[in-house]
Phi, psi and omega in degrees: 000152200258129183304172132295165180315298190302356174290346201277340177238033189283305180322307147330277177329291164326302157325295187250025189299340165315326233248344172076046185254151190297166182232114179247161183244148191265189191297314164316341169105349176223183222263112144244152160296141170234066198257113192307122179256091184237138193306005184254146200287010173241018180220140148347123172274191182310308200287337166292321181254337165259006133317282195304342166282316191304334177284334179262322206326309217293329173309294187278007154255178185210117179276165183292318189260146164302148160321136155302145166312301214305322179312133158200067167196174169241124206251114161265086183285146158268158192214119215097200180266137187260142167278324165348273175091199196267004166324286194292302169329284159329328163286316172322331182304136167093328193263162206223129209198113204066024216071010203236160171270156213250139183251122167289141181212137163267138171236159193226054155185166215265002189272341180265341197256045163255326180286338167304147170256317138271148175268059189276114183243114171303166179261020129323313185273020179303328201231058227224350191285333177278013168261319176291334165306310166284346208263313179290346196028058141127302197357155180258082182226123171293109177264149197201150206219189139230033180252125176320126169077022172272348160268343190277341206237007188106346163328166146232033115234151215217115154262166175235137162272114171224165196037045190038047166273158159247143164220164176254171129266184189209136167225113189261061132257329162293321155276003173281308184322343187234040164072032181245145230211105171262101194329142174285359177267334157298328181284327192267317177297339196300172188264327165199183201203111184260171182229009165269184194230170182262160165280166210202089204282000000 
């Protein structure tokens, strides 16, 4: 069974719970962050707020398969050059995802990201992502990015800036092709949502 929606911006909140920020409900009933990345040090930057989704993402998807017993932890990699900093590790603290704690991890070869359950491929790797694709063979691991044309190119969330928001896409044909299965309250936050697929050689 699937949370609520508003866990989704619990990290956010948590954080920045000082700062008061703001919240609007769309016409679907549900709760996003709208939160502006505008340079000044009293507002979340980018990278602040698409850390606390990478934290939530795993709540609204469903893998084909259960976690391994052997596992122990739940692995969110980053892969490329990280934007972060130690952002996601913090968030990451604490959190709990399958019974298991969810662990950030950077990895440095595309040979490593088949053991992930999320992918965050900096945009180093642009142009370098379809060796990370063939590397994954198929694997049910969600990937996601903020490099231009990445749902386009197989990915399957995208973030975006508009009106100096971070918001995603989605492309669930890509995530159906490798069995990954995406709450419909997420897909209703998305800004949009294609259903084609990339080839796959």
């Amino acid at each position: 069974m699937w949370p609520k929606l508003p866990n989704i911006v619990r990290a956010p909140i948590r954080r920045f719970r000082s700062l008061e920020l703001p919240l609007i409900v769309c016409a679907a009933g549900v709760v996003i962050s709208q939160i502006p990345v505008a340079a000044q040090t009293s507002k979340p930057t980018q990278y602040d707020v698409e850390a606390a989704y990478l934290c939530q993402f795993p709540r609204f998807v469903e893998w084909p398969e259960p976690v391994s017993p052997a596992r122990k932890t739940f692995p969110l990699c980053v892969i490329g050059q990280n934007p972060f900093g130690h952002i996601l590790e913090d968030d990451a603290r604490d959190e709990q995802i399958q019974g298991l704690p969810l662990e950030a991890r950077k990895i440095s070869s595309a040979r490593e990201a088949a053991d992930c359950r999320i992918l965050f491929v900096g945009s180093s790797k642009a142009d370098d992502f379809a060796d990370v694709l063939a590397a994954l063979h198929g694997a049910p691991v969600l990937t996601v990015s903020d490099m231009p044309d990445f749902i386009s190119r197989g990915g399957i969330i995208q973030f975006v800036l508009i009106d100096s928001r971070v918001r995603f896409r989605i492309n669930l044909g890509n995530a159906e092709r490798v069995g990954i299965r995406l709450s419909s309250q997420l897909l209703k936050v998305a800004v949009s949502v294609r259903r084609d697929t990339h080839p796959v050689d």
